[in-house]
TIRO-234899 format. One line per 5 residues: number of its first residue (from 1); their letters; for each residue x, y, z of N, C-alpha, C. Coordinates in steps of 0.2 Angstrom, whole numbers, plus 2048, in hexadecimal, padded with zeros to 3 digits. Each point is the difference from the previous one (the first is absolute). Example, Ala and Ser with C-alpha at 12.3 -4.5 7.8 and 13.67 -1.06 7.14 Angstrom:
1	as	842:7E4:827:7FC:806:800:804:806:800 | 7FE:805:7FC:804:806:801:7FC:805:803
This chain:
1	xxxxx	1ED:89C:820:7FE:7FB:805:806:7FD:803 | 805:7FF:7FB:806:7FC:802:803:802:805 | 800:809:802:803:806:803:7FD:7FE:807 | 7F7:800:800:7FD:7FF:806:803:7F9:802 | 800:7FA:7FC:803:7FB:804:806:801:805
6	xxxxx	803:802:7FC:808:7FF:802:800:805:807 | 7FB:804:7FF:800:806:806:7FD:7FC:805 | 7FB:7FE:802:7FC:7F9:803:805:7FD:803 | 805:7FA:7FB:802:7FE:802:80A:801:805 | 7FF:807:7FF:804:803:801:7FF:804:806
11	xxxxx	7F9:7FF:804:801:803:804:802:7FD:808 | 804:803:804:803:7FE:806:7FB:800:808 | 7F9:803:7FF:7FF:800:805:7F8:802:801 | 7FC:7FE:804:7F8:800:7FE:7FC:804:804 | 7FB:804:7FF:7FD:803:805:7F8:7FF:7FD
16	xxxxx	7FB:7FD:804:7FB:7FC:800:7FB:803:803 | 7FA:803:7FF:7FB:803:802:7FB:7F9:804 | 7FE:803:805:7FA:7F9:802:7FB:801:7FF | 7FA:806:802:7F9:7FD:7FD:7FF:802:7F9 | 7FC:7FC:7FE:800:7FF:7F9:802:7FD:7FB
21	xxxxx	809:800:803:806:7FC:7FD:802:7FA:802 | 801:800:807:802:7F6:801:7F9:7FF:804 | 7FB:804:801:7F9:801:806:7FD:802:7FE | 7F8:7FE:803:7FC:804:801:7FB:7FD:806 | 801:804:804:7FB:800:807:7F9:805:7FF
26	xxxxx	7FE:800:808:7FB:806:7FF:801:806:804 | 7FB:803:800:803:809:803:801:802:803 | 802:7FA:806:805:7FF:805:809:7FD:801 | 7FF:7FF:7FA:807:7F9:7FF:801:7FD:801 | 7FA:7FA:802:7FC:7FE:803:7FF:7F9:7FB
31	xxxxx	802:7F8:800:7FF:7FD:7FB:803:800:7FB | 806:7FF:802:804:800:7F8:7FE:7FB:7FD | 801:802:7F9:801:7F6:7FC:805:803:7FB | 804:7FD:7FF:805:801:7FA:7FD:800:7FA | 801:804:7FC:7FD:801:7FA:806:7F9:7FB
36	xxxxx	7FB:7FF:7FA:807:7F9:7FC:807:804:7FF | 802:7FB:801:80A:800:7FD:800:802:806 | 801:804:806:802:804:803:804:7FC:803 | 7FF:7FC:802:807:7FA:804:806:7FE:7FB | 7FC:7FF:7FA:805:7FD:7FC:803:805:7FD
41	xxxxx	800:806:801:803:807:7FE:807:802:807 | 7FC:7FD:805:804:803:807:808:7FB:7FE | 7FC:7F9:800:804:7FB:7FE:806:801:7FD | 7FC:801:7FA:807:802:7FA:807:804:803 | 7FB:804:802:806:806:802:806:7FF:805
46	xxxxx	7FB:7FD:804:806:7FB:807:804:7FB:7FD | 7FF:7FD:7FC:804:7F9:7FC:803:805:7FB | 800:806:7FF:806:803:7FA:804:803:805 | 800:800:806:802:806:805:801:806:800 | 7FB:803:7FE:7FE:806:7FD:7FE:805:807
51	xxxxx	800:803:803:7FF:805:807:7F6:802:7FE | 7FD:7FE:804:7FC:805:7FF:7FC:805:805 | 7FA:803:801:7FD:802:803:7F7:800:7FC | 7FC:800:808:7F9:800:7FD:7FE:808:804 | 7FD:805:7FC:7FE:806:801:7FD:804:800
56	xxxxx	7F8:7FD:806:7FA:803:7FE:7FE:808:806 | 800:805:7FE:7FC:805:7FF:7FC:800:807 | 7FE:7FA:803:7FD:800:808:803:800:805 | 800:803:805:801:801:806:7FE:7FF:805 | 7F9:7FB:7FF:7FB:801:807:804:7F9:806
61	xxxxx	807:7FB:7FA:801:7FE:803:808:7FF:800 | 807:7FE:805:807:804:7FE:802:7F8:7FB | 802:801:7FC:804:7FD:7FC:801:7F9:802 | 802:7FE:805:803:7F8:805:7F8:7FD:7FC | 7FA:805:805:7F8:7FE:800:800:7FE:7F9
66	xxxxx	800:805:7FC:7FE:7FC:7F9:803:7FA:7FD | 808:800:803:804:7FD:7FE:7FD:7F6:803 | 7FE:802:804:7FB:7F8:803:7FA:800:7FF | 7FD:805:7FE:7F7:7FE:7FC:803:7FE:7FA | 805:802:7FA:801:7FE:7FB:802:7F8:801
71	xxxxx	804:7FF:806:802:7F8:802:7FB:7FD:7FE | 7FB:802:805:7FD:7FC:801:7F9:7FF:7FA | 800:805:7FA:7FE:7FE:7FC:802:7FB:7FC | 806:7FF:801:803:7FA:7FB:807:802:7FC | 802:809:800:806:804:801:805:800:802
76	xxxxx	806:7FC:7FD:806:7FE:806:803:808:800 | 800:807:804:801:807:800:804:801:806 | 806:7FD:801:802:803:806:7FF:806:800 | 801:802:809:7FF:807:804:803:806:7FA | 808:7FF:800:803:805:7FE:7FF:802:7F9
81	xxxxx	7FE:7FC:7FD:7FC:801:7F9:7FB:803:7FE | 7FE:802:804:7F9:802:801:801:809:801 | 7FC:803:7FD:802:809:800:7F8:803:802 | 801:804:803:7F7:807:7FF:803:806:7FF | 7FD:806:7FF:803:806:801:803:802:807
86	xxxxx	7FD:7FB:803:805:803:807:807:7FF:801 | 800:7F8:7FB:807:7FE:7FF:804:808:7FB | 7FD:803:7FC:803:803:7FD:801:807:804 | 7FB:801:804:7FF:806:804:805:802:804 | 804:7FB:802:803:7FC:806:807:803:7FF
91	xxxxx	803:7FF:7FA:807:803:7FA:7FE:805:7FE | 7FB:803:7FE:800:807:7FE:7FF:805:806 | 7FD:800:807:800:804:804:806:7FF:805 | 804:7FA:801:807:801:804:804:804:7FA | 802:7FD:7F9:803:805:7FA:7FE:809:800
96	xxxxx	7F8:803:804:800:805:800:802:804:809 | 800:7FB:804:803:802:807:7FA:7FF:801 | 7F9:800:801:7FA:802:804:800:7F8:803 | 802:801:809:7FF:7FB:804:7F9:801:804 | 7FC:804:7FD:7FD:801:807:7F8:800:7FA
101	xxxxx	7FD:7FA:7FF:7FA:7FF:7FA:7F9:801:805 | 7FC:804:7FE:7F9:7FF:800:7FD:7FA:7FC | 7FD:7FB:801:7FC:7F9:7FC:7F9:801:802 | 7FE:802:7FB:7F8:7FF:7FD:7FF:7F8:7FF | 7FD:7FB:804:803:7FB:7FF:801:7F9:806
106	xxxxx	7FF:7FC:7FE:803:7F9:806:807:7FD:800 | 800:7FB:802:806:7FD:7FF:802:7FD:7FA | 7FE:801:7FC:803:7FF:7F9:802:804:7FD | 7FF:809:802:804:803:800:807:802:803 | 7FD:7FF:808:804:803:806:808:7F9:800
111	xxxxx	7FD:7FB:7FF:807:7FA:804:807:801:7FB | 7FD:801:7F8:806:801:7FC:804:808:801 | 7FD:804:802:805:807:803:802:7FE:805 | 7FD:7FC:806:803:801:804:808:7FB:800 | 7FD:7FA:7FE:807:7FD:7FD:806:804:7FD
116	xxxxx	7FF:803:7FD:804:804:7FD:803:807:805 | 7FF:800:808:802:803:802:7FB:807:7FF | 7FB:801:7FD:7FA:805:801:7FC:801:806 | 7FF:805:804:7FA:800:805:7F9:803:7FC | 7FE:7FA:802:7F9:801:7FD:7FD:804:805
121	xxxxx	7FA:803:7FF:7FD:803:806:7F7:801:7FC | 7FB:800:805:7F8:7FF:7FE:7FF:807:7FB | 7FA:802:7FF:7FF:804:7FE:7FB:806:805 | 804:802:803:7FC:805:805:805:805:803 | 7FB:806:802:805:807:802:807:7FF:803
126	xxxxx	7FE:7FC:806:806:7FE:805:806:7FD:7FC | 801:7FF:7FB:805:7FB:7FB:804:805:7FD | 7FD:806:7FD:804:805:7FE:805:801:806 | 807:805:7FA:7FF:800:7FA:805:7F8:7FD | 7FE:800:7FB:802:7FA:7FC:802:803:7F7
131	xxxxx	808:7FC:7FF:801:800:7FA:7FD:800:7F9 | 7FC:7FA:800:7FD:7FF:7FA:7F7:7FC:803 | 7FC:7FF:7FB:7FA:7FF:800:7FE:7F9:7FC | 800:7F9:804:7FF:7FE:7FA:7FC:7FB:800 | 7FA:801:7FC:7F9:7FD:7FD:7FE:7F7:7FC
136	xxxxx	7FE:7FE:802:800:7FA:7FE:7F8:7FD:801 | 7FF:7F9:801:7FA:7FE:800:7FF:803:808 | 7F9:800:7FF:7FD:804:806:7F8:801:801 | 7FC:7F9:800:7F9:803:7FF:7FE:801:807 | 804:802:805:7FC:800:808:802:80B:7FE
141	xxxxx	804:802:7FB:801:806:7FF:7FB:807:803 | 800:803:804:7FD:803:803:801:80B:802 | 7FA:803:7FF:802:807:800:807:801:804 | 801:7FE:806:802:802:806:809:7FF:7FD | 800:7F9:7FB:804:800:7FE:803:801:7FA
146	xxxxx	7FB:803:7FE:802:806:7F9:803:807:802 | 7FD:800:807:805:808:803:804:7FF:802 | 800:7FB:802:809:7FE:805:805:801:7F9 | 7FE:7FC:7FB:806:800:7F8:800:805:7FF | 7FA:806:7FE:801:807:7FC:802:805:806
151	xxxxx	800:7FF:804:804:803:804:808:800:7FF | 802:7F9:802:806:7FE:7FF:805:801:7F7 | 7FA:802:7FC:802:801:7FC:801:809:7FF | 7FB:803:803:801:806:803:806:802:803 | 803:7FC:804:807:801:804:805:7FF:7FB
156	xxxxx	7FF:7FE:7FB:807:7FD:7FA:800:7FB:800 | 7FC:7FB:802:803:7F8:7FE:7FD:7FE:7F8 | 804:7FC:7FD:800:7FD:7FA:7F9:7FA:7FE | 7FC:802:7FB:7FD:7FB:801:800:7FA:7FB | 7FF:7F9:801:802:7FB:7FC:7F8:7FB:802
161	xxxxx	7FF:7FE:7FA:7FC:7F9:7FF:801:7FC:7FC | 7FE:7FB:803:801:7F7:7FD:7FF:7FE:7FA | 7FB:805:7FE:7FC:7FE:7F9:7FC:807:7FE | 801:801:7F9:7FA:805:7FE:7FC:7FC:7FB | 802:7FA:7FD:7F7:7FD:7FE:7FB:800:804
166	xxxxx	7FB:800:7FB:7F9:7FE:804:7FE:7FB:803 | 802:7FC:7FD:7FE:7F7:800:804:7FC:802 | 7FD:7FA:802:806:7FB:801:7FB:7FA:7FB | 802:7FA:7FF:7FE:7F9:7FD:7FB:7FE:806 | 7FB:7FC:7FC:7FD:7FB:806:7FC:7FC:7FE
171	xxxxx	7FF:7F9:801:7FC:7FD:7FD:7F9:7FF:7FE | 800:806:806:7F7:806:7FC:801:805:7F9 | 806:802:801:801:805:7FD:804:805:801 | 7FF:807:7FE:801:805:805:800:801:806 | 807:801:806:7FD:803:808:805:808:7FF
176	xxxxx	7FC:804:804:804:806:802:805:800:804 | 807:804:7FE:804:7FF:803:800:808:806 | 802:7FF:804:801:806:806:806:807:7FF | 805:7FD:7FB:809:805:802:7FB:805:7FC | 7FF:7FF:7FB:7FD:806:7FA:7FC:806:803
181	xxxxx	7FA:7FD:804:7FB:805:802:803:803:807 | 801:7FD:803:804:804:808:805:807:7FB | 805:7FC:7FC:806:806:800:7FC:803:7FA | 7F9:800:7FD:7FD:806:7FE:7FD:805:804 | 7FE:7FD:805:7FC:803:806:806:806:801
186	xxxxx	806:7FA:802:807:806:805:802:806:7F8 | 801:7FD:7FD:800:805:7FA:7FC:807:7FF | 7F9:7FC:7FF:7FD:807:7FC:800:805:808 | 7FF:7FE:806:803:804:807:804:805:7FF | 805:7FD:7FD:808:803:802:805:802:7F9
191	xxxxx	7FE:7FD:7FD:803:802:7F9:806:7FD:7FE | 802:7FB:804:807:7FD:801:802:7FB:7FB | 805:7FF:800:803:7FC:7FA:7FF:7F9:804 | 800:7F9:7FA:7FF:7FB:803:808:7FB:7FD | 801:7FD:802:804:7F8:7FF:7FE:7FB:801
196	xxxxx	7FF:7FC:7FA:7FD:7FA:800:805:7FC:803 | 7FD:7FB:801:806:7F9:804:7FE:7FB:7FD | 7FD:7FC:7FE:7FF:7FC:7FB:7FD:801:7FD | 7FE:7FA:7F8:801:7FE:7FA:7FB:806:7FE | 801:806:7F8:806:7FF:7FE:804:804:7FF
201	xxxxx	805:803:805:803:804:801:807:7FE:800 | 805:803:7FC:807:7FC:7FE:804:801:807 | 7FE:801:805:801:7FF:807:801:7F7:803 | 7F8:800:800:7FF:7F9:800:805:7FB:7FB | 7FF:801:7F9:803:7FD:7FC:809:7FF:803
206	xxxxx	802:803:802:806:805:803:802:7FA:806 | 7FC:800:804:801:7FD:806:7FF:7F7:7FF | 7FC:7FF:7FC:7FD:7F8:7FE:808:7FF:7FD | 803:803:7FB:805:7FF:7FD:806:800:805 | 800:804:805:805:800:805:800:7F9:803
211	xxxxx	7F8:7FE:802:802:7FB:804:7FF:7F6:7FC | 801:803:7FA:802:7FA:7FD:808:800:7FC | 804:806:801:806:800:7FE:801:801:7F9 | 7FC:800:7FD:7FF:800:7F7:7FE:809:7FF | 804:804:7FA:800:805:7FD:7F7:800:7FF
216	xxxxx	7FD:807:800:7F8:7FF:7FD:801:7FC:7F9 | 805:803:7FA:7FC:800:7FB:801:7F9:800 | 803:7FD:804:801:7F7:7FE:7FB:7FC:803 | 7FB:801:802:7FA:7FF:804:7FA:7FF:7FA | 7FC:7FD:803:7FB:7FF:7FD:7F9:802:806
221	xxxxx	7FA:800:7FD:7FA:804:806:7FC:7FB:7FB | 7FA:7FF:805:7FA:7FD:801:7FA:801:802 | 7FC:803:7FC:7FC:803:803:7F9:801:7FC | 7F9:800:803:7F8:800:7FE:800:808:800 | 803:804:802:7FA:807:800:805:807:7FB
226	xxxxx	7FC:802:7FD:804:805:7FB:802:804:802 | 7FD:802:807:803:807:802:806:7FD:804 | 803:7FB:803:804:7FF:805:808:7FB:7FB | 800:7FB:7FF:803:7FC:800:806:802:7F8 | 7FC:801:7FA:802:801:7F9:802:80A:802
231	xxxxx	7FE:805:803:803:805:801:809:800:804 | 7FD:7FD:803:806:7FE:807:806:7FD:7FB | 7FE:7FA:7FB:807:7FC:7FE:803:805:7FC | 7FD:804:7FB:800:807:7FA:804:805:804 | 7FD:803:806:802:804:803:80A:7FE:804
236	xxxxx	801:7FA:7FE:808:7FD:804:801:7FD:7FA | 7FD:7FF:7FA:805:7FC:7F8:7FE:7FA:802 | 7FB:7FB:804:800:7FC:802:7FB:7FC:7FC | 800:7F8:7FE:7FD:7FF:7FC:7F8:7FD:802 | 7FB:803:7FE:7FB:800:801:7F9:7FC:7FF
241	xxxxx	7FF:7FD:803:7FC:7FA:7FE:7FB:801:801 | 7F7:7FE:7FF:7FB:802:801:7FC:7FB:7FE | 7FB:7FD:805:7FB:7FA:803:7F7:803:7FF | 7FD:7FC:7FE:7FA:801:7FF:7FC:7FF:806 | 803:7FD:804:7FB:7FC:806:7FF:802:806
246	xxxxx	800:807:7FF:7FF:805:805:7FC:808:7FD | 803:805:800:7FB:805:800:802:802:7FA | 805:7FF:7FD:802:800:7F7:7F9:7FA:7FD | 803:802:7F9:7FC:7FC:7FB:804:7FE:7FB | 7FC:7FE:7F9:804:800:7F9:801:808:7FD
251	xxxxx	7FD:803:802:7FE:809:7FF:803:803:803 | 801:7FE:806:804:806:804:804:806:7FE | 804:7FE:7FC:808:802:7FF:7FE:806:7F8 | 7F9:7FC:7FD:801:804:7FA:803:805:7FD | 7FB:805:804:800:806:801:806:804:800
256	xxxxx	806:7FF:803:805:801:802:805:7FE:7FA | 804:806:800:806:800:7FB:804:7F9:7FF | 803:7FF:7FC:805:7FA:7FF:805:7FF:809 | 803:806:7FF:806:7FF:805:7FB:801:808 | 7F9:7FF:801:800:800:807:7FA:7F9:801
261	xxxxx	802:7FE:7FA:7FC:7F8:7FE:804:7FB:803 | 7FD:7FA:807:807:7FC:800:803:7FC:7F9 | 808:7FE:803:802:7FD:7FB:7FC:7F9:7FF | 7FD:7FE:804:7FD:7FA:800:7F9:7FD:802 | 7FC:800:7FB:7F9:800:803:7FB:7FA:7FF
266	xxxxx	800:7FA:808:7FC:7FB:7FE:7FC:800:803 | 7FD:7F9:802:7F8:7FF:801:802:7FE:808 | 805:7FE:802:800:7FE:808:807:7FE:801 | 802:7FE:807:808:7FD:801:7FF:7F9:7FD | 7FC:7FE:7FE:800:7F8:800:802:800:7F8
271	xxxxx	800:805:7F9:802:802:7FD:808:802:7FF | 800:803:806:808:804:800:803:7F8:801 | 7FE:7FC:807:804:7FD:800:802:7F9:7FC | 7FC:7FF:7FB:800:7FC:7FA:805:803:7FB | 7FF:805:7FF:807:805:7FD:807:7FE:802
276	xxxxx	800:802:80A:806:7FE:800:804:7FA:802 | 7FB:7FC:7FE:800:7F8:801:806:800:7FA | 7FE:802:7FC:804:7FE:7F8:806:806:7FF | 801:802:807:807:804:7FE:805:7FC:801 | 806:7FF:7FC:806:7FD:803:804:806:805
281	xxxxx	805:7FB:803:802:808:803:805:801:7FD | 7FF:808:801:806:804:7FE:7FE:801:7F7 | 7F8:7FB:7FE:801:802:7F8:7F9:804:801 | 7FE:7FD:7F9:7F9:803:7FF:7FB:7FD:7FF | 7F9:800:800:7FA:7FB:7FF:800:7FC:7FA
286	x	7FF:7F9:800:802:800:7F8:7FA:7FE:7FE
């Protein structure tokens, strides 16, 4: 336990999942309310000066958007703090040359490539050919626009989604998410390989750590869902924390061997940040 504190307290830099973990709206993203601790978590970390980012898995809206629904739940989240897979999508397709992106997908997609010096372009025949293919939130997703991609995927472009979980958090429950079944659709079509772009892909982890200047394994992750957040820290040496108050449980993690178990498993951030209340800096919890 000594080990885990000191690693805790030892770590340089935060990466914070939102629904389920500082959130839970509806299945729209729609209504936030801060789940407890989650301000006094954000808090902490600002008063240690510690870098963070917040790192949720949805695209229906660009990064800045969330970054001011979070405001205005009660979340002090600057802009640039704030990460999606397009944020990561953004660094892995300029690092692979592909300027020329099909987006399955709105502008929560489309604004952070283009920022990044990407021409986006719709999903339709006239748009070929195009680099890479890249899938995201998309419930207006349409035949017309499943040939435009498996076409383009046909011609050689690369395909990449935002997310391969099923689900997202929501204050009903379970909502379905969109990256997963599109790029199974372009798949089983085409047979193509896929790239994920967000959580939990050591990509993502990869780019969250770039843009907080902290080494992965000096980080710390935050996160409700088993298949995303505890993969992604395990996958970069990154220490891995896991929250109840989203699509996890107390059970969650059983199942699963020691080593792909987070190192740290509570009941909510309001927990976590009780913990880190009683860190001194630079020591350990006493």
């Amino acid at each position: 336990m000594t080990e885990l504190r000191d690693r805790l307290a030892g770590a340089r830099g935060w990466i914070f999942d939102m629904d389920g973990t500082l959130v839970l709206g509806d299945r729209g993203n729609h209504g936030l309310a801060p789940l407890p601790g989650a301000a006094d978590l954000l808090r902490w970390v600002t008063q240690r000066g510690l870098p963070y980012v917040v790192f949720t898995n949805g695209t229906n809206r660009t990064p800045a958007h969330f970054a001011r629904v979070l405001r205005e739940a009660g979340l002090d989240v600057p802009d640039d703090q704030m990460m999606t897979p397009a944020s990561s999508a953004a660094v892995m397709l300029a690092r692979r040359g592909h300027a020329r992106v099909m987006v399955l997908g709105g502008e929560g997609l489309a604004v952070p490539l283009r920022t990044a010096g990407i021409t986006v372009v719709p999903p339709s025949e006239e748009a070929r050919p195009v680099d890479a293919v890249f899938a995201g939130w998309f419930p207006e997703f349409t035949m017309p626009a499943l040939e435009a991609a498996v076409h383009a995927v046909w011609d050689g472009a690369a395909l990449f989604s935002a997310s391969e979980t099923p689900f997202f958090a929501t204050a009903q429950g379970r909502a379905l998410g969109t990256s997963r079944a599109i790029s199974a659709m372009i798949r089983s079509l085409t047979g193509c390989r896929l790239t994920v772009t967000g959580k939990p892909s050591r990509e993502a982890l990869r780019a969250a750590a770039a843009r907080l200047g902290v080494p992965a394994a000096r980080v710390a992750v935050v996160g409700d869902d088993p298949l995303l957040e505890v993969p992604m820290a395990h996958r970069g040496q990154a220490l891995a924390i896991a929250v109840d108050t989203g699509l996890g449980g107390p059970d969650a993690y059983d199942h699963l061997p020691p080593g792909q178990r987070p190192h740290l498993h509570l009941r909510g951030v309001d927990e976590l940040a009780s913990l880190l209340a009683d860190l001194p800096s630079g020591g350990t919890v006493r």
